[in-house]
C-alpha positions in Angstrom: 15.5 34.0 -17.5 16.3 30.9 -19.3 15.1 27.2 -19.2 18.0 25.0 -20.1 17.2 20.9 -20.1 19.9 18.5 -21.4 19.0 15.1 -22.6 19.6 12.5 -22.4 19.2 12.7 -18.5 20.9 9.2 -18.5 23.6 8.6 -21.0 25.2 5.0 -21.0 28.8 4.5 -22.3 30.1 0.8 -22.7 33.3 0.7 -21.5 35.1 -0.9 -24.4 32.4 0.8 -26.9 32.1 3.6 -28.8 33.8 6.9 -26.4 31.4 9.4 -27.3 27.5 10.5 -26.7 25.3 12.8 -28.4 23.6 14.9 -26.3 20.6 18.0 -26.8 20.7 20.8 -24.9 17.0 22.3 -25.3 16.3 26.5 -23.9 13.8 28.4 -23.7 13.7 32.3 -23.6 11.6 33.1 -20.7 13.1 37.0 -21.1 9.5 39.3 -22.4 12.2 40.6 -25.1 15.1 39.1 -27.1 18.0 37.7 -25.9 21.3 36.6 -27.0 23.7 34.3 -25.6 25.9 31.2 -25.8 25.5 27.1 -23.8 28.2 25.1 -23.5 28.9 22.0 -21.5 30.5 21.8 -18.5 32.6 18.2 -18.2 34.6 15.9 -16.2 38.6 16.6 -16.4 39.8 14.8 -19.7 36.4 14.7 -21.3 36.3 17.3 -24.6 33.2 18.5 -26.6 32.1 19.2 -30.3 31.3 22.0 -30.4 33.0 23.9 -27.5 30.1 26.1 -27.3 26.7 27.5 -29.7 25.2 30.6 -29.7 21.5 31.8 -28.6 19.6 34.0 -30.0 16.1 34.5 -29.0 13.8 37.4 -30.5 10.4 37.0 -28.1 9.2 35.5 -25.2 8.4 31.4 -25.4 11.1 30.6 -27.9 13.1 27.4 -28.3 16.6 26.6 -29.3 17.7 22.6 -29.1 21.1 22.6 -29.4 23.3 19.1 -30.5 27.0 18.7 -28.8 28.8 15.7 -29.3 31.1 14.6 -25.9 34.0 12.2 -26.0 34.2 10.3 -22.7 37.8 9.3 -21.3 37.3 7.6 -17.9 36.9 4.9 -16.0 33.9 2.7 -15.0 31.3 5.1 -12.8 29.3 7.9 -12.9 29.7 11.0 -13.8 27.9 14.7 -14.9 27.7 16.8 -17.5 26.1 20.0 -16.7 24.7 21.9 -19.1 25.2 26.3 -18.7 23.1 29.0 -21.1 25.3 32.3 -20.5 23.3 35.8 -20.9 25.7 38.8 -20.6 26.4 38.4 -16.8 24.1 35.1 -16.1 24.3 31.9 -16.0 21.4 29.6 -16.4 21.8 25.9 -15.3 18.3 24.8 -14.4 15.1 24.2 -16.3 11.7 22.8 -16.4 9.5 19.7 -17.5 5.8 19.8 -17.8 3.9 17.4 -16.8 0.3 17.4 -17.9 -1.9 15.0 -18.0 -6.1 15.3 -18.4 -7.2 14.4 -14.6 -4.2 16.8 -12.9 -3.4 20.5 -13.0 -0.5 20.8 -15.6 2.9 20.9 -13.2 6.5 22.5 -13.9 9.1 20.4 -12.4 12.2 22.3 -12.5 15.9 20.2 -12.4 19.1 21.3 -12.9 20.3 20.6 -16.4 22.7 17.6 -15.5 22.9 14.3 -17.3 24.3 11.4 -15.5 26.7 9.3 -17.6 27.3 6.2 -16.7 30.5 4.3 -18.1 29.6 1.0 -17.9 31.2 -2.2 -17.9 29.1 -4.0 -20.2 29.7 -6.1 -23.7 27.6 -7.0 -26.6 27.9 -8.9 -29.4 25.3 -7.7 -32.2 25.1 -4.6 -34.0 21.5 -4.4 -35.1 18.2 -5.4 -33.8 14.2 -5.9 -34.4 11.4 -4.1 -32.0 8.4 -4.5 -32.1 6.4 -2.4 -29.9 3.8 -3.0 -27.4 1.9 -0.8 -25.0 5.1 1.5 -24.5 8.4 1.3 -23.4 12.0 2.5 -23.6 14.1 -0.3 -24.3 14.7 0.7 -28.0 16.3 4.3 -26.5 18.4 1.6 -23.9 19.4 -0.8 -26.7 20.6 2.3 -29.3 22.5 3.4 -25.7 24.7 0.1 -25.9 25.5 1.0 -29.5 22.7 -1.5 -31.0 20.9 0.1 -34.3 17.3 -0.3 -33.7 14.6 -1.2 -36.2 11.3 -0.1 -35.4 9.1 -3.7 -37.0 5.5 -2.7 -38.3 2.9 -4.8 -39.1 4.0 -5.0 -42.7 7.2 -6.0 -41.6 6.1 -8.6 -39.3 4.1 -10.5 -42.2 6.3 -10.1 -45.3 9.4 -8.5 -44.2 13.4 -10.8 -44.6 13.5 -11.1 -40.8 16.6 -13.2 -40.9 18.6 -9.9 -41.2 18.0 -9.3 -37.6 20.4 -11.7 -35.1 17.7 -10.6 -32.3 13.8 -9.1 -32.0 12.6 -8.1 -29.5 8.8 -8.0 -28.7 7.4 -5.2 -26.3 6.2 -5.2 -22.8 2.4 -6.5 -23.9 3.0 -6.6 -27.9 0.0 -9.8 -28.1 -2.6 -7.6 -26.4 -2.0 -4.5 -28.8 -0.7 -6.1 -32.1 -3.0 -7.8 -34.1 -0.2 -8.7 -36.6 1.9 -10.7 -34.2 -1.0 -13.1 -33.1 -2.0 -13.9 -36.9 2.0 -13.8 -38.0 3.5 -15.6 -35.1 4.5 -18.7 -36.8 6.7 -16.5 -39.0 8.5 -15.2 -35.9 8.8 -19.2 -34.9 10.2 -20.1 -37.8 12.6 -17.2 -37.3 13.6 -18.7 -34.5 14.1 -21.9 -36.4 16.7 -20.6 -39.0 18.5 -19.3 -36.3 17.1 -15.8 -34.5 16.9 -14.9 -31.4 13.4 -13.8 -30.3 12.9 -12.2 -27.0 9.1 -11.8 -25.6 8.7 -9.6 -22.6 5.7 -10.0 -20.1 2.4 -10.6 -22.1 -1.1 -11.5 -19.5 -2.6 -14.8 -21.2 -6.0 -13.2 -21.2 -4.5 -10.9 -23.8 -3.0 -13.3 -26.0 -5.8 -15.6 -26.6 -6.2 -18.9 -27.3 -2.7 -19.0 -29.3 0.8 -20.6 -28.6 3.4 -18.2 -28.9 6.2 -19.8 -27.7 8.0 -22.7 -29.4 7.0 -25.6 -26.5 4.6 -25.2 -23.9 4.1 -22.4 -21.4 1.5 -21.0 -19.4 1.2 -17.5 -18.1 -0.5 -15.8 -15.5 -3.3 -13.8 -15.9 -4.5 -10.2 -15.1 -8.0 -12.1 -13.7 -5.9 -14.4 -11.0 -4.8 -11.6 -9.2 -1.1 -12.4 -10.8 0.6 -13.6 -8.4 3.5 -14.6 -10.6 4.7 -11.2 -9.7 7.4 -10.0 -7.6 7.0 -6.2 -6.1 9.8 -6.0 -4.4 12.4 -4.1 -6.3 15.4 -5.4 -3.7 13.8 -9.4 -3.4 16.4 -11.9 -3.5 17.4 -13.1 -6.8 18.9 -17.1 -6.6 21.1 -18.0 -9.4 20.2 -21.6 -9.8 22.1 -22.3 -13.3 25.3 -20.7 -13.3 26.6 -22.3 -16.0 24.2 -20.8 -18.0 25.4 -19.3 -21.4 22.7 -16.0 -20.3 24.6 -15.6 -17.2 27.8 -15.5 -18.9 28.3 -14.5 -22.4 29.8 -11.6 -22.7 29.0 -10.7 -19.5 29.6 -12.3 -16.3 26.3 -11.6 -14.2 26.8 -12.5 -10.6 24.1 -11.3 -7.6 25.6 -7.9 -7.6 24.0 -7.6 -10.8 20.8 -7.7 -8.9 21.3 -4.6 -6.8 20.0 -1.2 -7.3 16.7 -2.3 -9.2 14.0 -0.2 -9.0 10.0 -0.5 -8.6 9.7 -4.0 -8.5 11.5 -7.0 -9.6 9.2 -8.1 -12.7 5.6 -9.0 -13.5 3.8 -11.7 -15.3 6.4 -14.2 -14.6 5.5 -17.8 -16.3 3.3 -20.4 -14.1 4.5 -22.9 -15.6 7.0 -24.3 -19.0 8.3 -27.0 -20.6 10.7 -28.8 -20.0 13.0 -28.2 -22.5 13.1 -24.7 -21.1 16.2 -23.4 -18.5 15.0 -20.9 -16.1 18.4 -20.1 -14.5 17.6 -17.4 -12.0 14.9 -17.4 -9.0 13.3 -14.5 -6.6 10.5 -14.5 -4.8 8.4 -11.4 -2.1 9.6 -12.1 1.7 7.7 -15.3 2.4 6.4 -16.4 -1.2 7.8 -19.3 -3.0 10.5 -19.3 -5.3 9.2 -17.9 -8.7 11.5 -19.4 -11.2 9.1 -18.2 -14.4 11.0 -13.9 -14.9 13.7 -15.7 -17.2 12.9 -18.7 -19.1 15.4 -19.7 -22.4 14.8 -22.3 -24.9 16.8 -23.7 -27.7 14.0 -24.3 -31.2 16.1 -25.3 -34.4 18.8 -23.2 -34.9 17.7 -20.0 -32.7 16.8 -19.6 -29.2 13.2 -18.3 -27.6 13.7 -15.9 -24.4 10.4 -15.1 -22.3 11.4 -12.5 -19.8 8.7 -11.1 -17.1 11.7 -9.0 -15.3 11.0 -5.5 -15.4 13.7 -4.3 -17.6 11.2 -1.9 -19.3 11.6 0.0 -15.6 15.2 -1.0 -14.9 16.8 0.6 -18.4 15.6 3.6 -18.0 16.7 4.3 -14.8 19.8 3.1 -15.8 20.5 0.2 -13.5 23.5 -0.9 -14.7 23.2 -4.9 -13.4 20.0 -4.9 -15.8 21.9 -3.3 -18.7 24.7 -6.3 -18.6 21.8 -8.8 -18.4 19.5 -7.4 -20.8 22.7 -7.2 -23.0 23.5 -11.4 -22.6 19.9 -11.8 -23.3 20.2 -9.9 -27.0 23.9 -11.3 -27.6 22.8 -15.3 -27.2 25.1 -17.2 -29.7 22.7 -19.5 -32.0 
């Protein structure tokens, strides 16, 4: 048999963006002997692919082929599947396998069918390019590049002697202070970026990992990991108040309303602010069944000619998963007009 896996297994495709999606079709001959076929991609009506289809050929057992198609989408806002099929003489193949392995668990084969959703996506943004810097680990470079955004992986180099005024927006990873040593001795420079006119996003950081720095233009305090953090809320469908709605954030270039709020997953966000300055808006407000409004997931402040973000909503969860409400907000967040 075969193992076919597509990937992306969540495309997104802005709706007044670029029409077409890249995706890799990855199979492996599970056959003892060789094996010679074709994959193509099976697609919504209207909907056309680059190439129509490639050949296999496999010679032993264990080998891989990963295989690049390019799809143009034509449809309207929603979701929609593209299956990928590996054809040998009279079989098709439309399922494969993931391992997951880690040191403390038997290895595991999960086997899926090889679908990715695409989801056309009413969602606008106005930059082209942006800074990352990465923390302990996340996605949101791979959800970024999805909105058409060319990424630029920052290094520690980069951080202290790099031109960062080429970038309209950097982004700092989920818990960059704790694992960067560069951005605690350097983060003036990324200050002063915001000064000339940048945009610098910093998503949740614990205050015990930070030290005894500033890092944010005026004021703040976060939580930290030893108070039991209870600037958190866990639960992913929690209310979400929009107390500022005349806030650029919550409408430049998209309009985010409380439907942007539904169909998050895991938790609402984490490490949310204790307290902030008060030349800081903090526009939106949640809070667990019975807790107090926590105001601190999405605090904005304007410093010279730029603008300072500190976000402790989870999009690091919600962009993978492709929740499109988080996409559009995520997406004002990068777009902020200095």
């Amino acid at each position: 048999s075969l193992s076919v896996v597509v990937s992306p297994d969540i495309a997104i495709v802005p709706l007044k963006g670029v029409r077409q999606k890249d995706f890799t079709v990855t199979v492996e001959n599970q056959n003892p002997g060789a094996v010679n076929g074709e994959v193509r991609l099976v697609l919504p009506a209207g909907w056309s692919v680059a190439p129509s289809s490639r050949p296999l050929s496999f010679t032993q057992q264990g080998e891989k082929a990963a295989l690049q198609f390019t799809v143009s989408v034509a449809a309207a806002a929603g979701d929609y599947v593209v299956q990928a099929v590996a054809k040998s003489g009279d079989q098709e193949f439309k399922s494969g396998y993931t391992t997951i392995a880690y040191p403390h668990i038997e290895t595991r084969y999960v086997y899926s069918p090889a679908q990715s959703t695409v989801e056309v996506l009413d969602v606008a943004t106005t930059i082209s390019s942006a800074g990352y810097v990465e923390g302990t680990g996340d996605a949101i470079p791979d959800g970024l590049r999805q909105l058409g955004i060319n990424v630029t992986m920052l290094s520690p180099k980069d951080i202290a002697t790099a031109d960062l005024s080429k970038f309209p927006v950097i982004v700092l990873g989920v818990r960059a202070y704790a694992v960067r040593d560069d951005l605690r001795a350097y983060n003036k420079r990324l200050l002063d970026y915001v000064s000339n006119g940048g945009t610098l996003i910093a998503q949740y950081n614990r205050a015990n990992e930070v030290g005894n720095i500033q890092i944010a233009p005026y004021p703040i305090t976060m939580a930290n990991v030893n108070q039991n953090n209870t600037e958190r809320v866990t639960h992913e469908d929690a209310p979400v108040k929009i107390v500022d709605p005349a806030n650029p954030i919550l409408n430049v270039p998209n309009k985010i309303t409380a439907t942007d709020f539904n169909g998050w997953v895991d938790e609402r966000g984490t490490f949310f602010l204790r307290s902030w300055d008060s030349r800081y808006a903090a526009p939106l407000e949640t809070s667990d069944p019975g807790e107090p409004g926590r105001a601190g997931g999405l605090v904005i402040g304007k410093y010279g000619k730029g603008t300072y973000i500190y976000t402790g909503y989870s999009f690091f969860r919600q962009l993978p998963a492709g929740v499109k409400g988080a996409y559009r907000l995520f997406a004002n967040m990068v777009s902020v007009e200095n």
